[in-house]
Structures are given as C-alpha cells and as structure tokens.
C-alpha positions as CSV (number, residue, x, y, z in Angstrom):
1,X,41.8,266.8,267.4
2,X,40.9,269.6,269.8
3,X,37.0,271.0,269.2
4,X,37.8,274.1,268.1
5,X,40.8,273.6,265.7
6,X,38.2,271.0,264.2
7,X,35.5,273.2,263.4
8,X,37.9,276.1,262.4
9,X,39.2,273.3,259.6
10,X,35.9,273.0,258.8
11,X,34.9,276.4,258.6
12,X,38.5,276.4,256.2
13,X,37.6,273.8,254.3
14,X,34.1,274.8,253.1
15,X,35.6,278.4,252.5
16,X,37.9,276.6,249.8
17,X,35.0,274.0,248.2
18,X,32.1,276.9,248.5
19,X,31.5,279.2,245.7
20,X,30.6,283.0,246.4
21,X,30.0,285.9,244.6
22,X,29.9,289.1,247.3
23,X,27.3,291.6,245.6
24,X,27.5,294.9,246.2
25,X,25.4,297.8,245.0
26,X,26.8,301.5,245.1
27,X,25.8,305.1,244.3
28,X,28.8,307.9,244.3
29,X,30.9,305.5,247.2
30,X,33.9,306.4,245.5
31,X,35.7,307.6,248.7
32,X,34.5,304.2,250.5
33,X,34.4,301.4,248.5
34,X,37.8,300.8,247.8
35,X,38.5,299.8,251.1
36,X,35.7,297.7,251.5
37,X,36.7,295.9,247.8
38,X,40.3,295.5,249.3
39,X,39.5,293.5,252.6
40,X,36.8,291.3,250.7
41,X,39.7,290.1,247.8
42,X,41.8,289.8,250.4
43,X,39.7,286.6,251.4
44,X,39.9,285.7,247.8
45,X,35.9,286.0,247.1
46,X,34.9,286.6,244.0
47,X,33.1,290.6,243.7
48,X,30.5,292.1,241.5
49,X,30.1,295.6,241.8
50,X,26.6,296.9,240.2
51,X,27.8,301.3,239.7
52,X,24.0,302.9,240.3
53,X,24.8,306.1,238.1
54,X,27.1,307.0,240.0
55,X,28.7,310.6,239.0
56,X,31.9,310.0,241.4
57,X,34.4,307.5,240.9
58,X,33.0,304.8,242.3
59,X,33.1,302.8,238.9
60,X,37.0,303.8,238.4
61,X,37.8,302.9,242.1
62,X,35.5,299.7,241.6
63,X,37.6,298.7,238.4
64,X,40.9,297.7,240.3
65,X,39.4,295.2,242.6
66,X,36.1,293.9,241.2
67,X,35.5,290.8,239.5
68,X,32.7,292.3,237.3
69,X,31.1,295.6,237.4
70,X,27.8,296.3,235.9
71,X,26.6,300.4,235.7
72,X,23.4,301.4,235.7
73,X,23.0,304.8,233.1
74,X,21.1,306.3,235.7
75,X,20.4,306.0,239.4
76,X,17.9,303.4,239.8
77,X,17.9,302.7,243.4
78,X,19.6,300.4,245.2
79,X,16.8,297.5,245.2
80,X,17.3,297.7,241.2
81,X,21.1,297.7,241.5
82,X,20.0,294.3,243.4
83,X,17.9,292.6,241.2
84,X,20.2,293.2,238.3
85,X,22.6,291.7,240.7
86,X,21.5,288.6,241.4
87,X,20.1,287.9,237.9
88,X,23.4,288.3,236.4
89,X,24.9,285.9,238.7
90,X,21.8,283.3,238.2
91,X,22.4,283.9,234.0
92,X,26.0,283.7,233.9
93,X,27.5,282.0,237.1
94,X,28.0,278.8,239.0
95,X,27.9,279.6,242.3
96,X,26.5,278.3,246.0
97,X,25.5,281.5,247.6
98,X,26.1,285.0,247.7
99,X,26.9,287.4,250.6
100,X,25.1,291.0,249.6
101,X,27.0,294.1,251.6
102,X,26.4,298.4,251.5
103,X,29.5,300.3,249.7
104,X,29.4,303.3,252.0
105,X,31.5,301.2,254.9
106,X,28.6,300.8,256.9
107,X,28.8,296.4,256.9
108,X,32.4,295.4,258.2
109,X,34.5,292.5,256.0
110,X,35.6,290.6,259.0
111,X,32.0,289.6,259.6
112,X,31.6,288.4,256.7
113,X,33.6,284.7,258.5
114,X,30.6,284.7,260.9
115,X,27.9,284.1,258.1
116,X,30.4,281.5,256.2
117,X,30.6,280.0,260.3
118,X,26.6,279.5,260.1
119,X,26.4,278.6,256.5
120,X,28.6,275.4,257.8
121,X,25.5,273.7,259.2
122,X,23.2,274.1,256.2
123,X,21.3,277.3,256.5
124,X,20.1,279.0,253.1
125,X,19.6,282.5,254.4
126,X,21.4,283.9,257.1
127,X,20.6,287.9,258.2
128,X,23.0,290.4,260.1
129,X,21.3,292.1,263.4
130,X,22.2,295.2,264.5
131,X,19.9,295.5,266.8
132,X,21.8,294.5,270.1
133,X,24.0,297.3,270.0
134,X,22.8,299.9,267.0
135,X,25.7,302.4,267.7
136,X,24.9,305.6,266.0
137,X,22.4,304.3,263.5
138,X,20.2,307.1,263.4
139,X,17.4,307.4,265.6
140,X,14.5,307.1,262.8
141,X,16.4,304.0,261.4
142,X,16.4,302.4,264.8
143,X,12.5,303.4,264.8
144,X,12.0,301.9,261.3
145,X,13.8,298.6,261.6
146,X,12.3,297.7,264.8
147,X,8.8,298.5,263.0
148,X,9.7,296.5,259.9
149,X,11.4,293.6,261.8
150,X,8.4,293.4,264.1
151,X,5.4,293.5,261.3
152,X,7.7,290.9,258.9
153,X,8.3,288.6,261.9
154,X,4.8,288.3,262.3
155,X,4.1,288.0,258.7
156,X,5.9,285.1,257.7
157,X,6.1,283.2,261.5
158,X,9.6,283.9,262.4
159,X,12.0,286.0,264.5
160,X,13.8,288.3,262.5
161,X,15.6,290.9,264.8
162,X,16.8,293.1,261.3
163,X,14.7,292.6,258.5
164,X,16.4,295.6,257.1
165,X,20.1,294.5,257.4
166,X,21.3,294.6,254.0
167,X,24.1,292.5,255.0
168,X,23.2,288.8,254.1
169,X,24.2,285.6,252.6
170,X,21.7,284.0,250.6
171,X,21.6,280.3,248.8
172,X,21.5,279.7,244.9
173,X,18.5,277.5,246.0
174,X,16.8,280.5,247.6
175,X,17.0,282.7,245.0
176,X,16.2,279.9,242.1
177,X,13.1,279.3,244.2
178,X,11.3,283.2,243.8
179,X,11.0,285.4,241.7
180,X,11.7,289.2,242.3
181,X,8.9,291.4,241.2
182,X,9.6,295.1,242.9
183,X,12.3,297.1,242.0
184,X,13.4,299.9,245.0
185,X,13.3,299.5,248.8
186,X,10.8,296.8,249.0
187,X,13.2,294.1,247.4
188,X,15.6,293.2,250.4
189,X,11.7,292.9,252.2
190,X,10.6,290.5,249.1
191,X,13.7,288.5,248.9
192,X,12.9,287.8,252.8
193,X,9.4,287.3,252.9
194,X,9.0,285.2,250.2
195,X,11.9,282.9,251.0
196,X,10.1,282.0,254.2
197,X,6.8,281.4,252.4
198,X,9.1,278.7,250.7
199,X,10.0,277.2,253.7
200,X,13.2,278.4,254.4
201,X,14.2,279.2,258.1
202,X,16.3,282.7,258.2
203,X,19.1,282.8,260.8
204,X,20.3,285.7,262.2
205,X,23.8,286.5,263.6
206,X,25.5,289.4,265.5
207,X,27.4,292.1,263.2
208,X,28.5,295.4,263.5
209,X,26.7,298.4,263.5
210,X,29.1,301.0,261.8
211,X,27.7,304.8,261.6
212,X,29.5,307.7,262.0
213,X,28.3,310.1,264.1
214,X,25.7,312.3,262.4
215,X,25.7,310.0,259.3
216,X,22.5,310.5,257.8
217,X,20.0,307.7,256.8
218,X,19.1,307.1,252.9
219,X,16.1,305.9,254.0
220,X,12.7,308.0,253.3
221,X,10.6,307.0,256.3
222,X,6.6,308.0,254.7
223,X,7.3,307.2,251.1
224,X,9.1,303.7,252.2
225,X,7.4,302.2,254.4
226,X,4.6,303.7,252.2
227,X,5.9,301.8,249.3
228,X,6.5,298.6,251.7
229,X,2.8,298.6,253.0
230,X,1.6,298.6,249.3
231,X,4.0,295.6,248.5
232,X,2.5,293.6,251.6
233,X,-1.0,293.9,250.0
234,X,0.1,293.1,246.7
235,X,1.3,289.8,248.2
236,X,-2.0,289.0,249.8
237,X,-4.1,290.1,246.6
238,X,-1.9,287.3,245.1
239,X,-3.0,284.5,247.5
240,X,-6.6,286.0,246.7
C-alpha cells in the first residue's frame, strides 16, 4: 500500500475508534458560533458548548448543533467556562481526549485533522502556533504571546512557540493527572504548566491565525499578565 494512503487510513481509522468531546467556551458569539458548531458536527465529534452569560443568542444558536450545553448565570470568564468544561466531561463522560477551540471564529475546523494527525503517534497534549504567520492578531497580542511563550518555555524546559493558543487537544490522562486550581486567564497557563511538570512533552503544530482586521483583543495586558505573574509564584510557594 502506497505511504501516504497508509497513514491517511490510519489517521481514518483512529478518528473512528478515538473518543472526543470538542469544548468550547463562548460569551455573546451568537453571530459566530453557529458556523463553527456546523463544520465540527460535520466531522461527527461530539460538542459541549459551556454559554458564559451570554445576553445574545449564543445559547439558542448553540442548541441546534451541540451535544450538551452548560450556561453560566453570569459571565465568569472564559478560564471558568473551562474548568466547568472539563469537569463535566471527567464526571459524566468516557472519552480519550478533548480538542478545546474559541467561538468567535478565530480557530479554523479544518485544523482540527492536523492535531488528530499528531495525536496518531501518542502525544497527550498537542498546542496550535500561530506564531509563524500571526496575520492580523493584534499587535499587543503578538507582544503578549511571544512574552508568555518565552517565560513558560523556560519555566517548565520546553519549546512552546504559543503558550496562549487556546486551540488544543488534550489527553483524559493529562487532565486526570492535575488538578485545576485558578479560575480566569491563568487556567489555559495552569493546564500547560503543570502537565509538563508531569512529564508530559507538549507538541506544537501549525494552524491558522484568523483576525479580522481591526479585531480587537479580549485580552487585558497589566491586569493579565498581572494575574499570571501572581499564579507563577503561587506554584513555587507550593514546591516551598
């Protein structure tokens, strides 16, 4: 059989025997997310869809496509809308790994392939880089990731282009083996961090970098990284 019709078999085959859950967090992404819900069930991958007090229709939209949708009464932040994510899934589903993606159409659905592709060979956590071609992220979100990416590569001994990349597939093993203890933009950072300290190698691959031009950041540069700073030292007080 011809290399590359093997491996795309392959690749076919552990789509078909693999269970997944795609995650996805969303506050008032009621004009985007159906979209993104559409190509993802097209793929036949099970969705959960955690509503973050959203005040538009994202919970209506989210209705005809998702598996499960959890709402938050209020907005909690998207690192919450996470947490209560994953927990759900580790309480109430079998499952091999989950594949966590933004609602506002900023992670692409036919990328999603390229993390099951890398998955194939045994790797437990496998991180989108947008860093080879950023597109019209924003300037101060260049500027943070590279900062973030830099100071957590260090921290935990590996070469993590996009720390920040929400976009990510992440083992049943990984997330059995820590436990989550922030709650806003720190938790992608905690997830990360502390899945290395157990050992496990993160892999990065290519995706796209989808902005719109003048798209502004959610990010809050000072408070954030702030916040993220303060986590770092709580981890190290812990070791202490």
């Amino acid at each position: 059989m011809n290399v590359r019709v093997h491996e795309f078999v392959s690749l076919i085959y552990n789509l078909r025997t693999m269970k997944v859950w795609v995650l996805i967090p969303a506050y008032n992404e009621g004009a985007t997310i159906g979209e993104l819900l559409r190509e993802i069930k097209q793929k036949d991958l099970s969705v959960l869809v955690i509503d973050d007090g959203s005040s538009d229709d994202t919970s209506m939209v989210s209705a005809r496509y998702a598996d499960r949708l959890l709402k938050n009464e209020r907005n909690l932040g998207k690192g919450t809308s996470l947490k209560k994510g994953i927990a759900y899934l580790l309480r109430n589903n079998t499952f091999d790994c989950i594949v966590t993606m933004d609602a506002d159409g900023q992670h692409s659905p036919v990328d999603i392939d390229k993390f099951f592709e890398a998955a194939r060979n045994g790797e437990h956590f496998i991180v989108g880089n947008r860093m080879n071609d950023p597109g019209n992220m924003p300037k101060i979100r260049v500027m943070t990731n590279k900062f973030m990416s830099w100071f957590i590569s260090r921290l935990v001994g590996q070469h993590i282009p996009d720390t920040q990349c929400g976009f990510r597939l992440i083992s049943r093993k990984v997330l059995e083996s820590i436990k989550i203890e922030t709650n806003k933009f720190e938790v992608e950072s905690e997830i990360l961090i502390k899945a290395a300290k157990n050992s496990f190698l993160i892999k990065s691959i290519p995706v796209h970098s989808i902005y719109a031009k003048n798209q502004r950041s959610k990010i809050h540069p000072f408070a954030d990284t702030v916040r993220f700073i303060r986590f770092v030292f709580s981890l190290h007080d812990e070791k202490s």
